[in-house]
HTML snippet that shows the backbone in 3Dmol.js (N, CA, C, O; Angstrom):
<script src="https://3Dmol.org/build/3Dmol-min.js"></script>
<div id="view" style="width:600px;height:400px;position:relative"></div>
<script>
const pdb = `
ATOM      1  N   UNK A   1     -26.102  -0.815  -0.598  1.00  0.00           N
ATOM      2  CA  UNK A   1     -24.760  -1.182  -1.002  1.00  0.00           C
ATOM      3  C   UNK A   1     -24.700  -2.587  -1.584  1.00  0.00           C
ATOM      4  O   UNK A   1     -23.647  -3.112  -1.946  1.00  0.00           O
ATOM      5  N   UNK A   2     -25.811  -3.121  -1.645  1.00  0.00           N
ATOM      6  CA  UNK A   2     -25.787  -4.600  -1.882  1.00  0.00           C
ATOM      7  C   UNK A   2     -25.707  -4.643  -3.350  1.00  0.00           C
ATOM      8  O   UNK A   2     -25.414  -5.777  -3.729  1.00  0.00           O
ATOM      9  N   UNK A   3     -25.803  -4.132  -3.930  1.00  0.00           N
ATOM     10  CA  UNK A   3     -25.771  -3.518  -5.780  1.00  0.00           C
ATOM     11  C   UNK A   3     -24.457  -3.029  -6.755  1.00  0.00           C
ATOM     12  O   UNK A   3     -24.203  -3.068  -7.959  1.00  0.00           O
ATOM     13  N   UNK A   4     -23.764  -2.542  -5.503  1.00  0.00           N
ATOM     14  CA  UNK A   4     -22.759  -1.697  -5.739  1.00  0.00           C
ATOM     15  C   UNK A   4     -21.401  -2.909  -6.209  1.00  0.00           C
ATOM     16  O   UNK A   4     -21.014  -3.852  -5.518  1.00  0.00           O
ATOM     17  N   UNK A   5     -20.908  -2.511  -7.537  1.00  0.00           N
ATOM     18  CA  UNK A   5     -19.654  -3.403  -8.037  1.00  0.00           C
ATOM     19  C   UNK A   5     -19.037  -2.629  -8.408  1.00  0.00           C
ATOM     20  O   UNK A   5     -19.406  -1.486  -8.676  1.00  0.00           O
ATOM     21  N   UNK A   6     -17.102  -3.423  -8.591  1.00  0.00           N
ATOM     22  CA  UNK A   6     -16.123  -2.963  -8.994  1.00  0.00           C
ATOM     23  C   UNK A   6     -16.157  -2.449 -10.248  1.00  0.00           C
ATOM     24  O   UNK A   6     -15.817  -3.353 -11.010  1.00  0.00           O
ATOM     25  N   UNK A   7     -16.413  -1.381 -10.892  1.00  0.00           N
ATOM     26  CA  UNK A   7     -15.299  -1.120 -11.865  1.00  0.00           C
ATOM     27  C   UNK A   7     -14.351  -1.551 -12.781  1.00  0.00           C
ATOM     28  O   UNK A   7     -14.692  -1.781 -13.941  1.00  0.00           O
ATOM     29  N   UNK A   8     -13.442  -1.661 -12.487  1.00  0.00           N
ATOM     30  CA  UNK A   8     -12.518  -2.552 -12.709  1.00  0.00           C
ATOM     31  C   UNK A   8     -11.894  -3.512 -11.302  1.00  0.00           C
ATOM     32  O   UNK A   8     -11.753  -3.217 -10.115  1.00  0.00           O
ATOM     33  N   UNK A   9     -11.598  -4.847 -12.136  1.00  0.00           N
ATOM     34  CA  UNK A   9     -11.362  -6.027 -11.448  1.00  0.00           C
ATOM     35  C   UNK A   9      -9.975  -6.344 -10.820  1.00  0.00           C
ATOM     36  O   UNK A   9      -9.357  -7.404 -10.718  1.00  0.00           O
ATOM     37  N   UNK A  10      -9.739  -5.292 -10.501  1.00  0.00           N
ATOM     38  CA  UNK A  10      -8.366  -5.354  -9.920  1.00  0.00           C
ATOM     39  C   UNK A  10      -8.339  -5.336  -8.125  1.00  0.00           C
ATOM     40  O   UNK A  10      -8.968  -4.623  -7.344  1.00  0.00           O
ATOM     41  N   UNK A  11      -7.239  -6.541  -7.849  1.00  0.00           N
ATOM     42  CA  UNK A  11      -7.760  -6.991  -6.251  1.00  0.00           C
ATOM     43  C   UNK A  11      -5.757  -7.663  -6.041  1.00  0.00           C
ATOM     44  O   UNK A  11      -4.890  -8.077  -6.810  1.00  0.00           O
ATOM     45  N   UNK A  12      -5.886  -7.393  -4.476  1.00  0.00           N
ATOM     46  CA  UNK A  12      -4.495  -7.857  -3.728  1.00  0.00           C
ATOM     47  C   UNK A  12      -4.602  -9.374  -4.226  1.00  0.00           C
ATOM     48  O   UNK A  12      -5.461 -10.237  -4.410  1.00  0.00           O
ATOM     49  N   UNK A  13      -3.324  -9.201  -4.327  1.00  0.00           N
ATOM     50  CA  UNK A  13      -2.517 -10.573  -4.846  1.00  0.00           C
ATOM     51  C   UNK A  13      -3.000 -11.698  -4.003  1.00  0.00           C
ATOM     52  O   UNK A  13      -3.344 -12.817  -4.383  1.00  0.00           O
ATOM     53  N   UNK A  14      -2.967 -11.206  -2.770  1.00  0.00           N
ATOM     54  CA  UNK A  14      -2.878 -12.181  -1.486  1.00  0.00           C
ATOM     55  C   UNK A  14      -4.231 -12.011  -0.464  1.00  0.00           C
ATOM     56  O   UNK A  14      -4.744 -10.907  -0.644  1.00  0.00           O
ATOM     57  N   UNK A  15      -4.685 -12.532   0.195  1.00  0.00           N
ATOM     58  CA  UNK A  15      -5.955 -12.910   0.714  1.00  0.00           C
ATOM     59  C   UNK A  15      -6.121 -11.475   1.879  1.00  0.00           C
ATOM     60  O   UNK A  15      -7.204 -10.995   2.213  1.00  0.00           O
ATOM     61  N   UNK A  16      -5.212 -11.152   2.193  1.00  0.00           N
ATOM     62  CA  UNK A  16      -5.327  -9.618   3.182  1.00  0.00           C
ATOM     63  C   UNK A  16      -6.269  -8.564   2.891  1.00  0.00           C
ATOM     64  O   UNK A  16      -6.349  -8.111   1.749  1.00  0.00           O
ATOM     65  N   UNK A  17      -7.012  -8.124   3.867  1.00  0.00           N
ATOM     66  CA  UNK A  17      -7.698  -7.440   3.097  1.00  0.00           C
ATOM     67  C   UNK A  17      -7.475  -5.419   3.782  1.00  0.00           C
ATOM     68  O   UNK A  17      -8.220  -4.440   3.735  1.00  0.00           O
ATOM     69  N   UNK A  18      -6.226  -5.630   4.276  1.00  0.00           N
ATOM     70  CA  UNK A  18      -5.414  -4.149   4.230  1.00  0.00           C
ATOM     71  C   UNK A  18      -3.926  -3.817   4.238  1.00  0.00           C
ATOM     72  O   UNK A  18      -3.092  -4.719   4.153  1.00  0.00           O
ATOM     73  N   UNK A  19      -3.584  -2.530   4.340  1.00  0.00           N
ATOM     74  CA  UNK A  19      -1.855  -2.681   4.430  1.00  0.00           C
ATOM     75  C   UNK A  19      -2.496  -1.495   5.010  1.00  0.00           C
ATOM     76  O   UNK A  19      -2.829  -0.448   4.453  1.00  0.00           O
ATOM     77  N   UNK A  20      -2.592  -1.811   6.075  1.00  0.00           N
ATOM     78  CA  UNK A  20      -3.037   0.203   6.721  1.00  0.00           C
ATOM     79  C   UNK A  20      -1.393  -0.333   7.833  1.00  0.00           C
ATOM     80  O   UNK A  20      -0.291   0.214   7.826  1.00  0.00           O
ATOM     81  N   UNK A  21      -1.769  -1.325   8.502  1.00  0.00           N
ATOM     82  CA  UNK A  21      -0.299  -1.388   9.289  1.00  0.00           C
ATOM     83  C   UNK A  21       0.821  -1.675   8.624  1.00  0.00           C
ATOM     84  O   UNK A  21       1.279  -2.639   9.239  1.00  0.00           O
ATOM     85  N   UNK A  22       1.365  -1.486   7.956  1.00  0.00           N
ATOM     86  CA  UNK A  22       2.644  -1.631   6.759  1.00  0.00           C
ATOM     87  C   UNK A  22       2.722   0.074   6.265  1.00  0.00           C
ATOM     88  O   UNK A  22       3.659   0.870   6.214  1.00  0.00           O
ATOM     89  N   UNK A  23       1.201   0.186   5.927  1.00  0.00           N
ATOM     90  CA  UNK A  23       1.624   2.216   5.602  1.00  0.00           C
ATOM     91  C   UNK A  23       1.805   2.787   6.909  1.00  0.00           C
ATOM     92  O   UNK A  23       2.379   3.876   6.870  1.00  0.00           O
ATOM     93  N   UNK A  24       1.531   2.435   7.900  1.00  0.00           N
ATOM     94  CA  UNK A  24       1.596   3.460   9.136  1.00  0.00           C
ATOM     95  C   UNK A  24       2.976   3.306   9.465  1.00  0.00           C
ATOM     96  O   UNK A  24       3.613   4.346   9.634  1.00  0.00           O
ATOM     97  N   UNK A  25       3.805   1.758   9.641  1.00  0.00           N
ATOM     98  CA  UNK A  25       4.959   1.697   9.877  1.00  0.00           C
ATOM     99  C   UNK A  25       6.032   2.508   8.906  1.00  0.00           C
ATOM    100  O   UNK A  25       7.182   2.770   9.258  1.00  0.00           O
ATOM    101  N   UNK A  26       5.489   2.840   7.697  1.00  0.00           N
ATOM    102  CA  UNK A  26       6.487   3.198   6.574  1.00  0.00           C
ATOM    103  C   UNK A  26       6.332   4.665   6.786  1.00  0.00           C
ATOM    104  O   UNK A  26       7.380   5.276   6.991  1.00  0.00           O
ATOM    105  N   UNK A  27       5.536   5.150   6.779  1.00  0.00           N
ATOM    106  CA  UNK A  27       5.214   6.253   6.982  1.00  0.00           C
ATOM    107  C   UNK A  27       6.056   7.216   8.464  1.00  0.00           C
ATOM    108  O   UNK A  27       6.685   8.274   8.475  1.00  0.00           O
ATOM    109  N   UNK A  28       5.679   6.235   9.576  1.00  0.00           N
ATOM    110  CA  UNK A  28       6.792   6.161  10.641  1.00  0.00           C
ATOM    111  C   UNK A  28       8.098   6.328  10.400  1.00  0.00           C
ATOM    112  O   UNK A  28       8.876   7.090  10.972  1.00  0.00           O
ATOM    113  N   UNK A  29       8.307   5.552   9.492  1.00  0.00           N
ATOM    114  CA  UNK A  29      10.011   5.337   9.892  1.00  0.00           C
ATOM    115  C   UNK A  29      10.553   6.431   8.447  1.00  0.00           C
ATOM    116  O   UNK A  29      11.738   6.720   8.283  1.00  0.00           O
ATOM    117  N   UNK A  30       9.650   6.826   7.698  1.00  0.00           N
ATOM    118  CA  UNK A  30       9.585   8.306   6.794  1.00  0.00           C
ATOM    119  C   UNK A  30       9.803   9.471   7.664  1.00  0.00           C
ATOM    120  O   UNK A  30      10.426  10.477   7.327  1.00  0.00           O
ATOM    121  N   UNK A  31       9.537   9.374   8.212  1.00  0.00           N
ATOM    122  CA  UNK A  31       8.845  11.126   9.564  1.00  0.00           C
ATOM    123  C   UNK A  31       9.882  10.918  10.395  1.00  0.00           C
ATOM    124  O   UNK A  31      10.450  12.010  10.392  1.00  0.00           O
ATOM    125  N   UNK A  32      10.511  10.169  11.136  1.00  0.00           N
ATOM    126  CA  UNK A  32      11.572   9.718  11.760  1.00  0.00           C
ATOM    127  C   UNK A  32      12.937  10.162  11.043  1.00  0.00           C
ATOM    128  O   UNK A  32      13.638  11.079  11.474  1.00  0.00           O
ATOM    129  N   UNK A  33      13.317   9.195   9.580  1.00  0.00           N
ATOM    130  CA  UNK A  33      14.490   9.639   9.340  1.00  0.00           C
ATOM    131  C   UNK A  33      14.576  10.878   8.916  1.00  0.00           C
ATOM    132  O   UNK A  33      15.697  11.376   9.022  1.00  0.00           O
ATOM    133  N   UNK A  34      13.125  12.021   8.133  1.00  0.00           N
ATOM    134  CA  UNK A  34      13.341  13.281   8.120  1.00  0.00           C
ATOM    135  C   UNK A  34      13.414  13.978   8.974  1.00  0.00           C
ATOM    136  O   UNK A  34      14.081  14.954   8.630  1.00  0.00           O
ATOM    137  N   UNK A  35      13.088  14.045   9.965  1.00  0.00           N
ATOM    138  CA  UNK A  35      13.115  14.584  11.181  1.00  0.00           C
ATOM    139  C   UNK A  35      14.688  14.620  12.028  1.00  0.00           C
ATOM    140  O   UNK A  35      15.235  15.561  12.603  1.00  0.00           O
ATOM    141  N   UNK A  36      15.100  13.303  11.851  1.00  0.00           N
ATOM    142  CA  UNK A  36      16.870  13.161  12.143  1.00  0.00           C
ATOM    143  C   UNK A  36      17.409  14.120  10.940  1.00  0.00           C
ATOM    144  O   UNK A  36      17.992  15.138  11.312  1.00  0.00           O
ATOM    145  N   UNK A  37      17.294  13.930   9.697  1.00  0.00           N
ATOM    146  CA  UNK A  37      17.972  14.803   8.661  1.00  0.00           C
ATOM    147  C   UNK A  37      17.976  15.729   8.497  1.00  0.00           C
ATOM    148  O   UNK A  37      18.905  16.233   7.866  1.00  0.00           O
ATOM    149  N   UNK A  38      16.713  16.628   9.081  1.00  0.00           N
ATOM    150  CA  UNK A  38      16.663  18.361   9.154  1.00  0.00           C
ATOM    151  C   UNK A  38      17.213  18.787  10.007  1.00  0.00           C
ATOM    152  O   UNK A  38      17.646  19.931   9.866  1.00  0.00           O
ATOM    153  N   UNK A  39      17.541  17.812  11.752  1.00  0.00           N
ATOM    154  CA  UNK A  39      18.152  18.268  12.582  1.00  0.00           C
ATOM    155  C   UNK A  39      19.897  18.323  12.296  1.00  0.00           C
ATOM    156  O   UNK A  39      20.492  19.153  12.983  1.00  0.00           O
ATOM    157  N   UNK A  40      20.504  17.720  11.596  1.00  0.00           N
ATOM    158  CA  UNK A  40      21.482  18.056  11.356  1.00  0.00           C
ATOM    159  C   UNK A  40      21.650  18.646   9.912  1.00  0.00           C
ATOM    160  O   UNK A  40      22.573  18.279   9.185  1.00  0.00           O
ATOM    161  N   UNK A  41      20.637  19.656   9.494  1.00  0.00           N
ATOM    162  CA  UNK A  41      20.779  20.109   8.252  1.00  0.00           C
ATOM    163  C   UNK A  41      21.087  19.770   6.939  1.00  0.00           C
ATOM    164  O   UNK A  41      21.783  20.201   6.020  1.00  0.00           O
ATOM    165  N   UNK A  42      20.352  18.877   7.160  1.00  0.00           N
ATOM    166  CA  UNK A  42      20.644  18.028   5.742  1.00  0.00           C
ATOM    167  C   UNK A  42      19.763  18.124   4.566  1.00  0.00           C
ATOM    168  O   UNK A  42      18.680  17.571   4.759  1.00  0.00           O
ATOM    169  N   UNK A  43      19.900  18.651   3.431  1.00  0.00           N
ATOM    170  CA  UNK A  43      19.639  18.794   2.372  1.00  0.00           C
ATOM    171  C   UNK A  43      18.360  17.853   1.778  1.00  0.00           C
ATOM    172  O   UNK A  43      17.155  18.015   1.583  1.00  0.00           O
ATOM    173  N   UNK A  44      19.759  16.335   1.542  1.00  0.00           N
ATOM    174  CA  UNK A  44      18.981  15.252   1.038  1.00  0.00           C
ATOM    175  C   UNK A  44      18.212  14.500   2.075  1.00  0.00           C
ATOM    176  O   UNK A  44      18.630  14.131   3.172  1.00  0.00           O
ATOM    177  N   UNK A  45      16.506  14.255   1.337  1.00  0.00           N
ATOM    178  CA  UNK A  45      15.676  13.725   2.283  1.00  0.00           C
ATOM    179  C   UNK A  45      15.223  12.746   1.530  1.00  0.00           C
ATOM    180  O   UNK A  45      15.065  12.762   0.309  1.00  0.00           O
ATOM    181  N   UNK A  46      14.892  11.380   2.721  1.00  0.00           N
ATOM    182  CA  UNK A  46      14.634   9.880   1.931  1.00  0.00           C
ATOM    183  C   UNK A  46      13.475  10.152   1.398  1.00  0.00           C
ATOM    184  O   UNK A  46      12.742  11.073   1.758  1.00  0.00           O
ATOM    185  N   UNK A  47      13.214   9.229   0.365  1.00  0.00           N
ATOM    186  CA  UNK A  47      11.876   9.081  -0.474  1.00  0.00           C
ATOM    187  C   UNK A  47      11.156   7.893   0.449  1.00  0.00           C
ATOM    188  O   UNK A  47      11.744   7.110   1.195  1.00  0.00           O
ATOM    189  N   UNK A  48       9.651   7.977   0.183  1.00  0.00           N
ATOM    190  CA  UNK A  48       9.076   6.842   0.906  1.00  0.00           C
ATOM    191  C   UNK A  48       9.682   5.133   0.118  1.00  0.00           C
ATOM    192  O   UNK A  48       9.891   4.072   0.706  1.00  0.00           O
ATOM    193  N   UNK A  49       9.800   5.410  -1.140  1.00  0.00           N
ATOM    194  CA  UNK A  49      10.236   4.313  -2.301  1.00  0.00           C
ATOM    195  C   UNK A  49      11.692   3.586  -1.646  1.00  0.00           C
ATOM    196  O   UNK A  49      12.150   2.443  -1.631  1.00  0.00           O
ATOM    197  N   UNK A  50      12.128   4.930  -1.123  1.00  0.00           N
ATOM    198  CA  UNK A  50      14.047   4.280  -0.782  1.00  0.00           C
ATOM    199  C   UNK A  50      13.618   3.437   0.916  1.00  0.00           C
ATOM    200  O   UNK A  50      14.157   2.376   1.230  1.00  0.00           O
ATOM    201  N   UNK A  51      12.604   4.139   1.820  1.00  0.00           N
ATOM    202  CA  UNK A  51      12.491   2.915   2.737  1.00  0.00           C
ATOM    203  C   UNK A  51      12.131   1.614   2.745  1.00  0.00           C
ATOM    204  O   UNK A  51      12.868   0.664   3.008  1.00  0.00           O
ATOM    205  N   UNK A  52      10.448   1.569   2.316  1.00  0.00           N
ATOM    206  CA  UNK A  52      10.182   0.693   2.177  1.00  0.00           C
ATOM    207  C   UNK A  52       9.494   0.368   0.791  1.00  0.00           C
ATOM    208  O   UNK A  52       9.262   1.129  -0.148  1.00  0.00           O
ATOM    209  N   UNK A  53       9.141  -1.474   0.984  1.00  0.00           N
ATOM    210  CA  UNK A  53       8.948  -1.973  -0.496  1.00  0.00           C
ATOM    211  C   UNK A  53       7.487  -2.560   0.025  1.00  0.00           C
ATOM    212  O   UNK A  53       7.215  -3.415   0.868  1.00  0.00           O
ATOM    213  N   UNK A  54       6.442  -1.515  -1.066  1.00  0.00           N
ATOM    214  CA  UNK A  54       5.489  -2.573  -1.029  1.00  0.00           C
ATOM    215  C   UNK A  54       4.995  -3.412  -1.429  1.00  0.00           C
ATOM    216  O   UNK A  54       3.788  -3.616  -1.302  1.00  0.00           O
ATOM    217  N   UNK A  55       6.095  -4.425  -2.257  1.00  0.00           N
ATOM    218  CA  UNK A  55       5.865  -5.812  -2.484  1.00  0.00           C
ATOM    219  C   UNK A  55       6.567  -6.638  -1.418  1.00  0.00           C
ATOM    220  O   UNK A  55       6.692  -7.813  -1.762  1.00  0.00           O
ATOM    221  N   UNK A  56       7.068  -6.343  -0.200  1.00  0.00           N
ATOM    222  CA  UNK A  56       6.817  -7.106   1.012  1.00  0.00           C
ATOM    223  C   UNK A  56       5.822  -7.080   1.475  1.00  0.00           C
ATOM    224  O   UNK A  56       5.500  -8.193   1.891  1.00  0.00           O
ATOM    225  N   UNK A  57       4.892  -6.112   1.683  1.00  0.00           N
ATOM    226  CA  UNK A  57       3.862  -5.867   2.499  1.00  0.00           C
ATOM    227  C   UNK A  57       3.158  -7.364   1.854  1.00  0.00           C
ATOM    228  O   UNK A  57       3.503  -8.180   1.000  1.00  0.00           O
ATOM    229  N   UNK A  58       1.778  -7.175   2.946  1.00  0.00           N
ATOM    230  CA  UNK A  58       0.799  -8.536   3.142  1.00  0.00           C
ATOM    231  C   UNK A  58       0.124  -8.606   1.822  1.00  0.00           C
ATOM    232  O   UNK A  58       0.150  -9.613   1.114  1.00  0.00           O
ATOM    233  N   UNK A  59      -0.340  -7.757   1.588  1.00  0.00           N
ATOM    234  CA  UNK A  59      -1.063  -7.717   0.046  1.00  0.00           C
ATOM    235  C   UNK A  59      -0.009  -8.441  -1.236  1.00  0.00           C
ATOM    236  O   UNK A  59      -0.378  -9.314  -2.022  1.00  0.00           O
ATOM    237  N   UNK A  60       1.407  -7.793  -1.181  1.00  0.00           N
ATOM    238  CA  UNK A  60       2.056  -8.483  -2.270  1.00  0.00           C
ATOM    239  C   UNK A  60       1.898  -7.475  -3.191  1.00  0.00           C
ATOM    240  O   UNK A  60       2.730  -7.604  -4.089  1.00  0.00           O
ATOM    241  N   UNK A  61       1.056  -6.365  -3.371  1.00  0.00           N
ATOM    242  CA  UNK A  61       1.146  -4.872  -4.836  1.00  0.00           C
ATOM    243  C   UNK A  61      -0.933  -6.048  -5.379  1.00  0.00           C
ATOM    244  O   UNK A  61      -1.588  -6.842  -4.704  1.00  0.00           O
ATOM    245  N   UNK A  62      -1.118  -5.581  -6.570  1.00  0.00           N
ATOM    246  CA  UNK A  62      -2.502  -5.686  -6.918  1.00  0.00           C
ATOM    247  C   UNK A  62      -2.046  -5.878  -8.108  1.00  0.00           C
ATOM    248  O   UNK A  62      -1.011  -5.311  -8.458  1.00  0.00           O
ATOM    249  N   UNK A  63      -2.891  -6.906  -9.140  1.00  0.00           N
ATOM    250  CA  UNK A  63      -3.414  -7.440 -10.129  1.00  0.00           C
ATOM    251  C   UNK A  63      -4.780  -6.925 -11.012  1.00  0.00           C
ATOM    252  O   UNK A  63      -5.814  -6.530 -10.473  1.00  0.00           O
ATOM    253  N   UNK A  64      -4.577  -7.007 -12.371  1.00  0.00           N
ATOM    254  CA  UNK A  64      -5.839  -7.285 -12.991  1.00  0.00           C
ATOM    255  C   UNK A  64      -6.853  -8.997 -12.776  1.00  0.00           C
ATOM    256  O   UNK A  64      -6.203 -10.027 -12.601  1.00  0.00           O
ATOM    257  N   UNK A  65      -8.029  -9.036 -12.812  1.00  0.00           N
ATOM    258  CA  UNK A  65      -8.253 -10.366 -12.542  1.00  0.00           C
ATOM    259  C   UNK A  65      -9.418 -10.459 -13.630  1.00  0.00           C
ATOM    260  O   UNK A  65     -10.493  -9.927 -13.354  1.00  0.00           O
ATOM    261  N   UNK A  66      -9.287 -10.984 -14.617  1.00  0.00           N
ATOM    262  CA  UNK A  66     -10.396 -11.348 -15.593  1.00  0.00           C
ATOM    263  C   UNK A  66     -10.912 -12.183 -15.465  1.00  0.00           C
ATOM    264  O   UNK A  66     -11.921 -12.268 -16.166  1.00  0.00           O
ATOM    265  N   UNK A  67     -10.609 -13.367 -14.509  1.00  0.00           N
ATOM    266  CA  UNK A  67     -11.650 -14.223 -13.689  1.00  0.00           C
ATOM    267  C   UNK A  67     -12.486 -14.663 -12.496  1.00  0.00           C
ATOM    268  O   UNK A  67     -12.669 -15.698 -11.856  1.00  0.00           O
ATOM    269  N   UNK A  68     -12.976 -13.206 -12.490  1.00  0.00           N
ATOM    270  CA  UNK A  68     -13.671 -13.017 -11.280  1.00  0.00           C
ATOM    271  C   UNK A  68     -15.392 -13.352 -11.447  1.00  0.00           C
ATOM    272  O   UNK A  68     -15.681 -12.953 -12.575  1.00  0.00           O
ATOM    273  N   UNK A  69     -16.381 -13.804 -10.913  1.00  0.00           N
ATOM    274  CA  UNK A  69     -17.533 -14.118 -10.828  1.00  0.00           C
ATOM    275  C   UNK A  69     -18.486 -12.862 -10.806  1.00  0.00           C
ATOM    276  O   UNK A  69     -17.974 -11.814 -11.202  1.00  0.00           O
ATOM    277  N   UNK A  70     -19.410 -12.834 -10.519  1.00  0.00           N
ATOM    278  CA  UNK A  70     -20.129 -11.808  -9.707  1.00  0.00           C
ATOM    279  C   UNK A  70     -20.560 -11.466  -8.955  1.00  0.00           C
ATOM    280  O   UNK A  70     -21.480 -10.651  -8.879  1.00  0.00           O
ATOM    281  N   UNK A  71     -19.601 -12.396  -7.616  1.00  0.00           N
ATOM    282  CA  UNK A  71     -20.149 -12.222  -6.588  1.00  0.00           C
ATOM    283  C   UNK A  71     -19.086 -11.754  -5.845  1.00  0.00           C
ATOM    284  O   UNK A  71     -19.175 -11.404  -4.668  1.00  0.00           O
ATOM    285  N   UNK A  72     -17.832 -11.740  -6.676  1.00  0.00           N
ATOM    286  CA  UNK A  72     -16.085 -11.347  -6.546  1.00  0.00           C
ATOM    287  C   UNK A  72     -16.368  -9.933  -6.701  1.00  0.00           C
ATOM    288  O   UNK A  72     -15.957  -9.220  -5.785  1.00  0.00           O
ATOM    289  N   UNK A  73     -16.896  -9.447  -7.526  1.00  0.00           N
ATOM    290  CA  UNK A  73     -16.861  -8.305  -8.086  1.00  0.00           C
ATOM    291  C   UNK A  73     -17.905  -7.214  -7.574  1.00  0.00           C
ATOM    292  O   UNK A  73     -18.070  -6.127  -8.128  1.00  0.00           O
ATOM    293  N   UNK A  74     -18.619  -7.677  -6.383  1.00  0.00           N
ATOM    294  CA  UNK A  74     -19.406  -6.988  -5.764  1.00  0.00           C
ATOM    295  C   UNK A  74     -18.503  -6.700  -4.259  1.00  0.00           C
ATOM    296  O   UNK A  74     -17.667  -7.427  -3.722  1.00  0.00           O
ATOM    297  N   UNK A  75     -19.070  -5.261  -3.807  1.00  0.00           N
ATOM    298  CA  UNK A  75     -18.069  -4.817  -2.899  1.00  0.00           C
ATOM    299  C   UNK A  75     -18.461  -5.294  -1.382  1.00  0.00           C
ATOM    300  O   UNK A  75     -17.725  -5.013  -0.437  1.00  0.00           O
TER     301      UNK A  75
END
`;
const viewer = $3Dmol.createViewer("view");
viewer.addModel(pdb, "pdb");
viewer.setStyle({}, {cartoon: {color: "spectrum"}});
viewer.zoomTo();
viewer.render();
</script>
């Protein structure tokens, strides 16, 4: 794996290096309000987009980076 590089140079805005706890919470509180909405028969069901925003999350969303090294660009 010591060989192995990106592709393309695209990397989180911000120094984090996951949003697994930001998707699990969103995802949560997805399964939750559908789950309230089928029990009282409700039609309309939230989108993951209408809960949450993932430009709060830790990452901040992802960039192109055309100034990366080669030692950036190795995984």
């Amino acid at each position: 794996m010591s060989r192995s590089r990106r592709k393309l140079p695209i990397l989180g805005n911000c120094l984090a290096s996951s949003e697994k706890e930001e998707k699990l919470k969103a995802n949560r509180k997805l399964r939750r309000l559908v789950r309230e909405k089928l029990s009282k028969s409700l039609i309309e069901l939230p989108q993951l987009k209408e809960i949450s925003n993932n430009w709060n999350w830790v990452k901040d969303g992802k960039s192109y980076r055309s100034d990366l090294t080669n030692k950036q660009l190795s995984k």
